[in-house]
Every structure is written in structure tokens, then in C-alpha cells.
C-alpha positions as CSV (number, residue, x, y, z in Angstrom):
1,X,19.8,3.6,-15.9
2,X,17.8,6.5,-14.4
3,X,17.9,6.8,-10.6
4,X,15.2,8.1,-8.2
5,X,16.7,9.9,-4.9
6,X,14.6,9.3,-1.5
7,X,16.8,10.7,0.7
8,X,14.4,10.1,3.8
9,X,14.2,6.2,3.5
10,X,17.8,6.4,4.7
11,X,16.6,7.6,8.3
12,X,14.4,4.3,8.3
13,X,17.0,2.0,6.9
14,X,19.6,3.1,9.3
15,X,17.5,3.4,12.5
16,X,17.6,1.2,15.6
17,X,14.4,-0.4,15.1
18,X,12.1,-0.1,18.3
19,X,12.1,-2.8,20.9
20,X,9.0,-1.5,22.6
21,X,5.9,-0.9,20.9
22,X,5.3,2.1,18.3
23,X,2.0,2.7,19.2
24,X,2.1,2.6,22.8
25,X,5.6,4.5,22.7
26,X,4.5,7.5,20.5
27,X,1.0,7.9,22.3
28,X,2.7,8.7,25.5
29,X,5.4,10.7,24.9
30,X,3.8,14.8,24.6
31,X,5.0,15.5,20.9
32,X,2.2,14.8,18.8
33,X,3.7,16.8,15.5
34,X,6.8,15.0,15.5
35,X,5.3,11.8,16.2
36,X,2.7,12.6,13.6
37,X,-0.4,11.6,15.7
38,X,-3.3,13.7,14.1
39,X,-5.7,13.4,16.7
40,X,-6.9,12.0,20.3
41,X,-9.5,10.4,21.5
42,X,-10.6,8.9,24.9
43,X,-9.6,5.7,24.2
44,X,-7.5,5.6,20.3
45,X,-5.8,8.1,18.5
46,X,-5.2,9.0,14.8
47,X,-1.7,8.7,13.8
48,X,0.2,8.9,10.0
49,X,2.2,5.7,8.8
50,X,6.1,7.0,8.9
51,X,6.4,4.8,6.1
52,X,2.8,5.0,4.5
53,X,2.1,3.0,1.1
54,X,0.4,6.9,-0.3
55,X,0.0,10.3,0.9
56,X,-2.4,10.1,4.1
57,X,-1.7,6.9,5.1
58,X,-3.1,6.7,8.6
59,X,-3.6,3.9,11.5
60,X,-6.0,4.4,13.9
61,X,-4.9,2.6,17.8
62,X,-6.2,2.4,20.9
63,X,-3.8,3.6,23.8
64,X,-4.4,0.0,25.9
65,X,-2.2,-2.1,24.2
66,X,-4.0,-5.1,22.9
67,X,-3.2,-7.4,20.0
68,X,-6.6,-9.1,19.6
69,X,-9.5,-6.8,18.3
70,X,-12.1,-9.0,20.2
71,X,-10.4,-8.2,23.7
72,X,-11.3,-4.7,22.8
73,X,-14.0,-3.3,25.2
74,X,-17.5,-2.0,23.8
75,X,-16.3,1.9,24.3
76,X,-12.6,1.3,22.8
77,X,-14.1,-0.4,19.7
78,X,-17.1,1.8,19.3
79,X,-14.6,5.1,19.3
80,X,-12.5,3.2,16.9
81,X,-14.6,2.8,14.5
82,X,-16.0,6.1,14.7
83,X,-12.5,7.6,14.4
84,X,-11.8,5.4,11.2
85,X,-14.8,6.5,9.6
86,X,-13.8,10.3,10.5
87,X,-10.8,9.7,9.1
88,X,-12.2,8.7,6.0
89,X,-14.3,11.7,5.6
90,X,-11.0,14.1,6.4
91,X,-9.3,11.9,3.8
92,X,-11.8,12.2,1.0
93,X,-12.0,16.0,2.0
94,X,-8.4,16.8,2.1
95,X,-6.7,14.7,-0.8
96,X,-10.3,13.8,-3.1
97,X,-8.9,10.2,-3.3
98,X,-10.6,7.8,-6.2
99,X,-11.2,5.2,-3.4
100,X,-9.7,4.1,0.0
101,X,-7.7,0.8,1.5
102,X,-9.1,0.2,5.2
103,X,-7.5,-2.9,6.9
104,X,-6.9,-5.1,9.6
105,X,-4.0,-7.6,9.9
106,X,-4.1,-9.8,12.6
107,X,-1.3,-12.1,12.9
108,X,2.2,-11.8,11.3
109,X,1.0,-14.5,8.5
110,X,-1.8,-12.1,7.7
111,X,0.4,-9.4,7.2
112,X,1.1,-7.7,10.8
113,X,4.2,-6.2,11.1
114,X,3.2,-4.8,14.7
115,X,1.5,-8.3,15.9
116,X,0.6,-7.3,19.4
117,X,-1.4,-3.8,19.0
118,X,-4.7,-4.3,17.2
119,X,-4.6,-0.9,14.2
120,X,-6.5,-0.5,11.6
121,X,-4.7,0.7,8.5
122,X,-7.0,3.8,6.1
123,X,-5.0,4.3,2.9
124,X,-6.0,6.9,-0.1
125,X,-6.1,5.3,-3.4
126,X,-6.0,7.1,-6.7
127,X,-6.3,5.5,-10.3
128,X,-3.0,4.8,-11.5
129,X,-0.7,5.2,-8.3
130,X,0.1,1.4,-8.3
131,X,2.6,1.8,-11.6
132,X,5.7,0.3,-13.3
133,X,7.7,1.9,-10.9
134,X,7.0,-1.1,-7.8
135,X,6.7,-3.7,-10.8
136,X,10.2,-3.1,-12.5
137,X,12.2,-1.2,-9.7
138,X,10.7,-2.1,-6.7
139,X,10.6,1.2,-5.6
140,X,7.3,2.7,-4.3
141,X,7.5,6.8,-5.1
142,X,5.5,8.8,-2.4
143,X,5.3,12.1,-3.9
144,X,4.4,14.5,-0.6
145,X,6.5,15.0,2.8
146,X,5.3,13.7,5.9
147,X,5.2,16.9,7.4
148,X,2.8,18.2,4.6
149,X,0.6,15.7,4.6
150,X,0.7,15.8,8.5
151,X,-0.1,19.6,8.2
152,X,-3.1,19.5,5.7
153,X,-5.0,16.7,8.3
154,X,-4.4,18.1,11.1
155,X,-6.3,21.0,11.0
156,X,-9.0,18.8,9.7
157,X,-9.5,16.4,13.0
């Protein structure tokens, strides 16, 4: 049996999960690279998924935390969208992706795993990085560092 090593999942595995909320957490504290939060608007910011699903995984949020996108004011879902659609030009720029996941889960049934702050997930898609690996081992390989992936964006927003 062959064995991939990830030692960085371990760090995830292991730690206290949050009680508060990620989102509004991360946004106010003043550390943006080690949070990972690519960029700041007025009202949402740009920040990676720790745990992303491919390279460049990225969420955009609003700062107000809100779990229902229609209790969104006009100005917080107007920069939203603009900052997702920003983010998908860096993205196409910066990794020349094959074709992009953008999503909404609203509601743990639908998928949520932070219920109560609306996000909205943008992840790169290339052909053939869905392969035997999460079929027959369950294990989802993410070949770049956050750190890396952190630096080549960042520059970009």
C-alpha cells in the first residue's frame, strides 16, 4: 500500500475548533497574511479557504455578520459581487484554471459548514483534478502551500 504524507492536515485535525465565527474572528484581528485574507474592502473582504478543495480556493464575506444573503444591504451585496467577480479575474490570471466553482450554501442541509455568515465560495478547476485519489482513498491531494498560493494573489488584489 502506498502512503501519501500531508503533514499540515494534522494542525486542522488536532485544533480546538472555533466557537466564535471564522469570518468575523479573522477580519478583526490585524494579521491579514497569517490569516490569509487577500484583500479589503468597505464592506467584505477576500480571504483563502484554510482547507480549500484546489489551489486558490477563496471565500469572499462581508465584515457584518449575517447568515441570510437577502438581509444584505444594497452597498454590502453590490461590493460582494464585484469582489467575487475580481476574484475570478485574479484567479484566471494567476493559476489559468480550465473553469471555476462559485457557490453559495445557505443552510447546513445545503452544505453550510459556517451557517450563520453568508460567503460565497470561488474555486479553480482544472481538467482532471477530481481523480482516483478522492474515489479509492478518500484523500483529496492539494499540490501548493497555503502560503504560496497566498503570495501569488496577493499581489494581484
Amino acid at each position: 500500500m502506498k502512503q501519501i504524507w500531508a503533514p499540515w492536515r494534522i494542525k486542522y485535525i488536532e485544533m480546538d475548533k472555533p466557537k466564535g465565527c471564522i469570518f468575523c474572528d479573522k477580519s478583526r484581528e490585524n494579521n491579514d497574511e497569517q490569516n490569509y485574507i487577500l484583500y479589503r474592502g468597505e464592506k467584505n473582504f477576500v480571504i483563502l479557504n484554510s482547507f480549500p478543495y484546489n489551489p486558490g480556493h477563496l471565500m469572499v464575506a462581508p465584515y457584518r455578520h449575517c447568515g441570510n444573503m437577502e438581509e444584505l444591504e444594497t452597498a454590502e451585496l453590490h461590493e460582494h459581487f464585484e469582489l467575487v467577480s475580481r476574484s475570478v479575474k485574479i484567479l484566471k490570471q494567476v493559476f489559468e484554471p480550465g473553469g471555476l466553482n462559485i457557490g453559495v450554501n445557505i443552510g447546513r442541509v445545503a452544505g453550510a459548514g459556517i451557517v450563520d455568515h453568508f460567503h460565497t465560495h470561488i474555486v479553480p478547476r482544472w481538467n482532471g483534478d477530481t481523480n482516483f485519489m478522492p474515489v479509492f482513498a478518500e484523500v483529496k491531494v492539494i499540490p501548493e502551500a497555503l502560503a504560496d498560493t497566498y503570495h501569488k494573489l496577493r499581489v494581484k488584489f
